[in-house]
N, C-alpha and C positions, 0 to 999 in steps of 0.2 A: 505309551499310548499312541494310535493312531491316527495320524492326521487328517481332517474331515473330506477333503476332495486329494487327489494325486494326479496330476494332468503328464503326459508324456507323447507326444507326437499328436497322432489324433485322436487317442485317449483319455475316457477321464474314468479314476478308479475308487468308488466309494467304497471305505472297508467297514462302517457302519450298517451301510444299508446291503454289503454283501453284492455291490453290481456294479458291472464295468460298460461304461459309456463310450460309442462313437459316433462322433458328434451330435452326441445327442439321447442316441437312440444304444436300447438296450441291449447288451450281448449276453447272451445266454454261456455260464460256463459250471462243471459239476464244481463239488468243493475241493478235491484237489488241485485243479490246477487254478482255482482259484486261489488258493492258497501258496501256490508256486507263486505265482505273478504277484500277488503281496511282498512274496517274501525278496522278491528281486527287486522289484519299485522301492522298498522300504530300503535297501542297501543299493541303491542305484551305483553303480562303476566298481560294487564289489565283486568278487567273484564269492559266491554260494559255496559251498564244497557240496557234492554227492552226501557222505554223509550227515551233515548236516540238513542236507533235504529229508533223507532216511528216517532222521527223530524226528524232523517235525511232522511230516505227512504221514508216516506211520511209524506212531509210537510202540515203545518194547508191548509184545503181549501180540499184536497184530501180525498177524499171517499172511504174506501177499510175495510175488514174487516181485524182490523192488525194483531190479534191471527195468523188467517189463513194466511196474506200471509207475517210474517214474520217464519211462521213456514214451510211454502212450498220454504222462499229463504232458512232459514238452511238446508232442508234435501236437497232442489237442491247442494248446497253448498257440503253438506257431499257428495255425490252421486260424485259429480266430482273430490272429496280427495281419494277418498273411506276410509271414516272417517267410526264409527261409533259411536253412539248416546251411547249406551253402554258401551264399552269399547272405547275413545277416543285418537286418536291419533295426531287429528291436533285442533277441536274446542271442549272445553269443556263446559256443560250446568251448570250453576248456576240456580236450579228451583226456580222459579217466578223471578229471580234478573236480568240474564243478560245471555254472554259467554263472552268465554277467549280464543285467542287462545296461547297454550300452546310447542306450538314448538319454541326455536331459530332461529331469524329472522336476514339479514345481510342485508347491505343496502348499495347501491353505488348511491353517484352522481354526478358524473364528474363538475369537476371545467370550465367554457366555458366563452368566449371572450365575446357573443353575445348570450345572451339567452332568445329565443322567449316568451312571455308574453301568459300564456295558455290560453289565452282568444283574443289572435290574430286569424286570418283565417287562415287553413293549409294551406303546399305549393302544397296539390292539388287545395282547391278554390282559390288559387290567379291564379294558372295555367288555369284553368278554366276558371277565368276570363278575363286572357291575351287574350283566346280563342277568347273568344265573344265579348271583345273589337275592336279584329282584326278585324273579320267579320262585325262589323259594321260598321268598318272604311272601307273597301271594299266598300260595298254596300251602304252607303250613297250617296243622292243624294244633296252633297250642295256644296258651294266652295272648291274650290284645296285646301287652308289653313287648312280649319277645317281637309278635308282628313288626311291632313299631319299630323298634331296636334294629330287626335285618331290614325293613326300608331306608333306616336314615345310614345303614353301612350301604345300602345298595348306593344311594345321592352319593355319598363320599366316595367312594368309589369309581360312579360315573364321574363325579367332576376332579378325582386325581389322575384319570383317563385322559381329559378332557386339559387338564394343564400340564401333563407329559404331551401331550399333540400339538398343544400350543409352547412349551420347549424348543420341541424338536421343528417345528418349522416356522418359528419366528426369524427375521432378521439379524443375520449377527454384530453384534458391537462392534463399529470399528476398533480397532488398535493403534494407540499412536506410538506407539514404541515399532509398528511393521516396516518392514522396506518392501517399495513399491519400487514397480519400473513403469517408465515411460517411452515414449516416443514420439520425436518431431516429426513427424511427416514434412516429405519435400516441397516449401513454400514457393506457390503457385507463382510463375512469372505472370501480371497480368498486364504488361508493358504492350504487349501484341511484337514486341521483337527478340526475336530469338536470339539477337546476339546483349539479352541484356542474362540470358540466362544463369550467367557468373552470378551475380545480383542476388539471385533466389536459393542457386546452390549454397551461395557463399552465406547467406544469412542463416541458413537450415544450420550449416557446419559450425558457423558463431554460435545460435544459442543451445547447439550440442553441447558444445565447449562451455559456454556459460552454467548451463544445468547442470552438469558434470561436479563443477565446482562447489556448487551449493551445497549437499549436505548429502558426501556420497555414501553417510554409515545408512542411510535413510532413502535415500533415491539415486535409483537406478536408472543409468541413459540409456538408453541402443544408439550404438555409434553409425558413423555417418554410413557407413558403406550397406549396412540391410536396411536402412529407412527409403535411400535411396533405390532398394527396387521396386518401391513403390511411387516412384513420380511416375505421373501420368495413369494411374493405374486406378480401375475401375472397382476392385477390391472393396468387399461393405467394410466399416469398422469393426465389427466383430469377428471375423475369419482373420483380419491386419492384427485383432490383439490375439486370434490364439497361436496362429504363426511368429508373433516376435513375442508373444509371453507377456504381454505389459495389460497394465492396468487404465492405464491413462493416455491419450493422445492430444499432442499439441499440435493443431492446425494452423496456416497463413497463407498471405498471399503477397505480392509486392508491388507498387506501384511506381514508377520510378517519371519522373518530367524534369529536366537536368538536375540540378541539386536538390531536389526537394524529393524525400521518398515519403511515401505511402506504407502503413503496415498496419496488417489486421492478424489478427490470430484469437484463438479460440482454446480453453482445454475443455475435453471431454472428457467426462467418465463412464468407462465400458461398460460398468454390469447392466447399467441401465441409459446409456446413451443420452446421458443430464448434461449440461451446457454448464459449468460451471461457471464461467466467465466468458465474455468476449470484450475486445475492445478493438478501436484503428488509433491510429496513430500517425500524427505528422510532422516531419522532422527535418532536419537537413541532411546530406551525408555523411557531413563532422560530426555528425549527432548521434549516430547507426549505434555504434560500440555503446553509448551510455543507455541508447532505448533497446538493444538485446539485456544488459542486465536489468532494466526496470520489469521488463516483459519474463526475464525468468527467476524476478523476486517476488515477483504476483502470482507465475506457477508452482512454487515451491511454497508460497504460503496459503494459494487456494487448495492444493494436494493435503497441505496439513492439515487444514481447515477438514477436507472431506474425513481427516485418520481422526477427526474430534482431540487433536494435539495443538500445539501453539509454533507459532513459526520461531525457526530456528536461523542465525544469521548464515552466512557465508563463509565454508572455512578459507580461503583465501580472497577476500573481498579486492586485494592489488593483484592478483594475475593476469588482469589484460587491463594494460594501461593503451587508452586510443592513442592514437597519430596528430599529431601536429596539421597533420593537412588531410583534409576528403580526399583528393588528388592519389596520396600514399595510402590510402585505406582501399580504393578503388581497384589501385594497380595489385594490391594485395589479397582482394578478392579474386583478381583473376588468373591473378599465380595457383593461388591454392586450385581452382578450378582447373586448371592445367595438372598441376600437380595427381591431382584425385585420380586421373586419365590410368597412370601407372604405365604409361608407354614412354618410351625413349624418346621422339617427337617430344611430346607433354613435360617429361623433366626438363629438356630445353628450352620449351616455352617458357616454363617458369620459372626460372631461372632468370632469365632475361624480363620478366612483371618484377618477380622479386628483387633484381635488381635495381631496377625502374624504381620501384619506392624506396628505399635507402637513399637512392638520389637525392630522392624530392624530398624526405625526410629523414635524414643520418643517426636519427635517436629512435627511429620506430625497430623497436626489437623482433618484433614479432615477425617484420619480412626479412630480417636476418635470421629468424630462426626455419623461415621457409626457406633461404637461399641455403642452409647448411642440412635442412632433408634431401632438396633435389641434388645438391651434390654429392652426399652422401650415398644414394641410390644410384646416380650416374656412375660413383666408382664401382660398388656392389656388385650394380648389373653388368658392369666390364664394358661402358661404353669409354673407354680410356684406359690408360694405366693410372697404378693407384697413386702414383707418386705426382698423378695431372690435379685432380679432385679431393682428395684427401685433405690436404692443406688449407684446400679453401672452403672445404666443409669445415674446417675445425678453427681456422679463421672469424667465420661467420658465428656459429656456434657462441664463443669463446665472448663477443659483441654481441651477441644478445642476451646474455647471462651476465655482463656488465653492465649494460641497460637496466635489465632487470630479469632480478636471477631468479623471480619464481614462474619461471615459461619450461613447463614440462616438456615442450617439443624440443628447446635447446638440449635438456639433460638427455633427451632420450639420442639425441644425436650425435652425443657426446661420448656415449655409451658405443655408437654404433663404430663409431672411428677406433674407439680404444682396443675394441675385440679384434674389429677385421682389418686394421694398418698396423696398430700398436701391439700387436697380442699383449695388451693390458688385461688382463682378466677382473682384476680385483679393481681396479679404477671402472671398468664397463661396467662390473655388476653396482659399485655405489652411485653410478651415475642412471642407470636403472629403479635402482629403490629410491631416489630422492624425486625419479621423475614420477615415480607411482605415488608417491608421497603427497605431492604437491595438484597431483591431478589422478585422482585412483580410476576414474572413468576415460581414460586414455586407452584404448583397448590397441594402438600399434606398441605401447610402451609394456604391456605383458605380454602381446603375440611377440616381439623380438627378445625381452628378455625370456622368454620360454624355449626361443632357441639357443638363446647364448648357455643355458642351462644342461640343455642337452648336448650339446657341444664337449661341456664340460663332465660329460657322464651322470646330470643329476638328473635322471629321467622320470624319477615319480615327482621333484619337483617342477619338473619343466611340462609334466602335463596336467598339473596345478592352475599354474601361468595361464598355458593355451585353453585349457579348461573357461579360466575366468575373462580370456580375450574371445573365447566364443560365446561365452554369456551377455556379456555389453555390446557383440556384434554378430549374430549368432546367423544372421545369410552369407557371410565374408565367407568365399570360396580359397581366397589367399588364405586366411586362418586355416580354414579345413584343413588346407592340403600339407601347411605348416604343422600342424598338428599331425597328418600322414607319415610326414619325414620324421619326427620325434617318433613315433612309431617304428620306422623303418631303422632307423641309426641305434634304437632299444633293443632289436633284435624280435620284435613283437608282430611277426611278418602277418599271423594272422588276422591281428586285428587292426594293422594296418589296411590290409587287403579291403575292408567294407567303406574306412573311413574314405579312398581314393574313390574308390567306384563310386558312391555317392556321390563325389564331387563332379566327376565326369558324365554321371546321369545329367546332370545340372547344367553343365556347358562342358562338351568334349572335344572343346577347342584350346583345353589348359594343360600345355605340353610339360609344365613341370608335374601336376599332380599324374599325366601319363607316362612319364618316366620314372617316376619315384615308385608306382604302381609297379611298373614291369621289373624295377629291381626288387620288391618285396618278391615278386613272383620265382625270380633268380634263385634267390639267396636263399629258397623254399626248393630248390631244384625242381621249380615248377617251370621249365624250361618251355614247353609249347605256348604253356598260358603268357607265359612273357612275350612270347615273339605275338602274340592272337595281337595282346595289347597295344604294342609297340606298331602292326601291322593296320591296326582301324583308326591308327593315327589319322586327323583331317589333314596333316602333313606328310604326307606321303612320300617326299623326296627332297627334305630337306638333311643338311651334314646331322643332327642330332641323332636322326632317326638310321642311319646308317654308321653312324661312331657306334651309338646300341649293340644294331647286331652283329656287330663283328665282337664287341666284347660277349653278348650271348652264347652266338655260337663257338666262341674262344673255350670260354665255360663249360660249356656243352661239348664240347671235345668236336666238333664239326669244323675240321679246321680248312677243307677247302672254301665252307658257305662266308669261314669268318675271314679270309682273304679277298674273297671277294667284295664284301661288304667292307672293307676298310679300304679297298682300291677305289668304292665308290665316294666313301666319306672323304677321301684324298682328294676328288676331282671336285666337290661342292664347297669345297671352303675357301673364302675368298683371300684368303691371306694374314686373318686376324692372328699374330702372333700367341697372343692370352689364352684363346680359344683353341688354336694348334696346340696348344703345349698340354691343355687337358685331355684331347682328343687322345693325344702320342702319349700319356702317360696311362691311359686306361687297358689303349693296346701293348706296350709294353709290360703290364700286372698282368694281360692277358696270356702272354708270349712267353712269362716271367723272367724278362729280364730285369731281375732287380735294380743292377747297377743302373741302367740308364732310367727306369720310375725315380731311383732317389735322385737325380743329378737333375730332375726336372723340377722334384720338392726342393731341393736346395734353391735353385731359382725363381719359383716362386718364391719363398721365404725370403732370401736376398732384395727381390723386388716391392715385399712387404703386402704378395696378393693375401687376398679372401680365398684363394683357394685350396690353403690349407689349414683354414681353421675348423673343420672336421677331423682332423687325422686321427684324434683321438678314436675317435669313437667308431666311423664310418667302415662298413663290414669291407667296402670295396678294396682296402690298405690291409687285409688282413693276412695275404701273402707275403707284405715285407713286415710285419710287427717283430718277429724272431729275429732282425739285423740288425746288429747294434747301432749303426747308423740311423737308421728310423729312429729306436730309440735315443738317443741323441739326440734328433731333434725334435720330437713331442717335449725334451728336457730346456730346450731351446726358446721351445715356442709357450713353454711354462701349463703346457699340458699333460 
């Protein structure tokens, strides 16, 4: 059966009523390629096969040339997305095999008393028919009875017209068995100082965290990073829920006068912009953590309330145990606010808050579970060697999981250490599932396990993962592009190619999602397109952008351009050993000299980087996969 609305970007597709919506307003399209777009919406991230289109569009018996007119319903189709065949946005082509369409699809279908069987008459032909029944009950010419008889079929008729009409556009029953999503919108600093803005971020990202907890088979969060492109933002509610897909919005604001805070907050319901609730609230700062859970046990049981369901407890009601001191909660808010930055600055910031509250209170876990992410990223990103950070990411971790072991942010960090220091694989991935476990609305705890996954070669599971970490955060350009590289390391260059671009429409300032871009392009021996890519970089003269094209045009067989482009990537780099030894190992796959590529993985792996935990997979290594050596050490690295 058909689900009653299908919403998909700025689309909305009723297969009921036979019309597809944008924003609002009607599109006109014939029945075949309506019937295309059904059948793509209904298998969203499948791929269709050609003949599979062939029976349904045109069944045995039907005479039509199908090349042609299943290729005039896709471009009608595209025409009316304004998709294109090229760069695709909504349906992508599989050549000779099928399409896919490739947007997040959401689906409502109201729960109903009495639901008409689509293969009944509408209630205009029953109406219709009342019509002409009457009239010939009029104008016959036979006994007074019969007369009678086709008047009161004409009445029953008009009024089983009349409660098919009243069916079909009554209100639907809520459902309290549905899952809903929501979203905190960024609570308002209304302090008048901008350096209290931690304050407002940090409360948004608490009762993210707290909602999350509450009953995630049932409610759905949007995590901190897409709610947050809406602070400050002018945006109606309505255009805020079709953009993040939710149903409900949780408004605040914050007032802060040394220890005493101020909090008001609001939820609303979209379809009709109801005020479910509102309340303020006045507290101390010691107090913040216990009035975030009271504030999202009131949300999670006025949401129930609106599904006509009974509220439902907390499944981890101890996951965030407060601080002993306001002081340590304080300095903990602005760790994370530094944190959130995702710049090298910012993990040092926080790092040093985070550490600041441990001081002030040695049993609060939760700024030990801050101090072992910003470590844990510090190593990642290479701003040290791993053998600097590593330790004391797993240090930290390791305390705050003794404190108290249900802090999903511990496990996930825990996880992060074991893959890229330990090549643990099987300790990451249980330290992964338990942090999903214990908080399933953590959306960095399946964007990283979705790439520990693909690492691992398990790529329809790993775009599972990033699938369900782009749902709970579905503006996160990090995700996107996380998800691009699962793409690009699958070997899936094509449909890698829209997932990058899209992100670079967005902000073409994100020099990973523009390299990962220009290697799809490569590895597609789409060799100019890479260099177009690489070349509209806003870094135009930085060592990345010139390590590139020397491996490019290595590739490319242009070997005086890729000489000189590696004389220049020689001269920009400042000396960072970790970063030299990537550089020198690209142009040596390039040059192919093997021996000296392995003798540089031998050294990472001796040093215990992150830089070879791709080996597996990563097309770049595919010139040494044949040397026993490589193999050897994928055997090594438990890959």
């Amino acid at each position: 059966m058909h689900a009653d609305i299908y919403r998909f970007g700025a689309f909305e597709l009723r297969p009921r009523r036979r019309e597809l919506l944008k924003f609002g307003v009607r599109v006109k399209l014939r029945p075949q390629p309506f019937q295309l777009l059904l059948t793509l919406v209904e298998r969203s991230a499948e791929v269709v096969s050609r003949e599979e289109l062939r029976r349904l569009l045109w069944p045995e018996g039907t005479f039509v040339d199908f090349e042609h007119g299943l290729n005039t319903a896709v471009k009608e189709l595209r025409g009316v997305l304004g998709d294109s065949a090229d760069e695709p946005r909504y349906i992508e082509t599989l050549p000779r095999v099928g399409y896919r369409l490739i947007v997040p699809v959401e689906t409502r279908t109201p729960v109903r008393a009495v639901e008409a069987d689509p293969q009944e008459p509408s209630a205009e032909e029953i109406a219709a028919a009342a019509h002409r029944a009457a009239q010939e009950a009029t104008g016959a010419r036979t006994r007074r009875g019969w007369g009678i008889t086709l008047g009161v079929a004409a009445v029953l008729l008009a009024g089983l017209a009349g409660y098919f009409i009243w069916l079909r556009t009554r209100p639907a029953a809520p459902s309290a068995s549905a899952r809903v999503t929501l979203a905190v919108l960024p609570f308002e600093n209304l302090t008048g100082d901008p350096g209290q803005e931690y304050m407002s971020d940090g409360l948004t990202e608490e009762m993210i965290a707290q909602l999350g907890r509450m009953d995630a088979a049932h409610l759905n969060v949007i995590a901190r990073t897409s709610v947050m492109h809406y602070k400050h933002s002018q945006e109606p509610l309505d255009q805020i829920g079709r953009e993040l897909g939710v149903q409900y919005v949780l408004e605040g604001s914050v007032r802060r006068d040394g220890n005493t805070v101020r909090v008001a907050a609001q939820l609303i319901q979209l379809k009709d912009q109801t005020h479910l609730w509102s309340r303020e609230y006045d507290r101390g700062l010691s107090s913040l953590l216990a009035l975030q859970d009271e504030i999202a046990r009131e949300t999670a049981r006025e949401i129930q309330h609106a599904l006509g369901g009974t509220e439902r407890t907390a499944n981890n009601p101890q996951a965030l145990l407060p601080p002993t001191s306001s002081e340590a909660y304080d300095l903990y808010l602005k760790g994370r606010y530094f944190w959130n930055k995702r710049t090298p600055d910012g993990f040092q910031q926080a790092a040093e808050y985070f550490q600041q509250a441990v001081t002030v209170d040695p049993n609060y876990a939760r700024a030990y579970a801050g101090l072992a992410d910003s470590y844990g990223l510090m190593s990642t990103w290479r701003m040290g060697p791993q053998n600097e950070f590593m330790p004391k990411a797993r240090a930290a971790a390791l305390r705050a999981l003794e404190i108290d072991e249900s802090i999903a942010e511990a496990h996930t960090s825990l996880a992060l250490i074991a893959e890229n220091y330990d090549y643990d694989w099987g300790t990451a991935e249980k330290e992964f599932l338990r942090a999903i476990q214990l908080d399933p609305a953590y959306a960095t705890a399946h964007q990283w396990y979705a790439e520990h996954l693909s690492w691992r070669g398990r790529f329809e599971e790993a775009l599972e993962e990033s699938e369900r970490a782009r749902q709970l955060d579905p503006l996160s350009l990090i995700i996107a592009t996380d998800e691009g590289e699962i793409l690009y390391l699958a070997r899936q260059y094509d449909r890698c190619v829209p997932r990058l671009r899209g992100v670079l429409d967005m902000d073409p300032s994100i020099s990973r999602a523009r390299f990962i871009l220009a290697l799809c392009y490569l590895k597609g021996e789409r060799f100019a397109e890479a260099l177009d890519v690489v070349e509209r970089s806003p870094e135009t003269n930085v060592r990345w952008v010139w390590q590139f094209k020397a491996y490019l045009y290595g590739q490319w067989g242009k070997w005086e351009q890729a000489r000189q482009a590696w004389t220049k990537s020689k001269q920009l780099f400042p000396g960072k050993q970790a970063e030299w030894a990537t550089a020198q190992l690209t142009w040596d796959i390039a040059l192919g000299q093997k021996g000296e590529a392995l003798a540089i993985l031998e050294k990472a792996y001796a040093e215990h980087s992150n830089a070879v935990v791709a080996l597996k997979v990563d097309p770049v290594y595919d010139p040494l996969r044949s040397d026993p050596r490589f193999q050897d050490l994928l055997r090594r690295l438990g890959l």
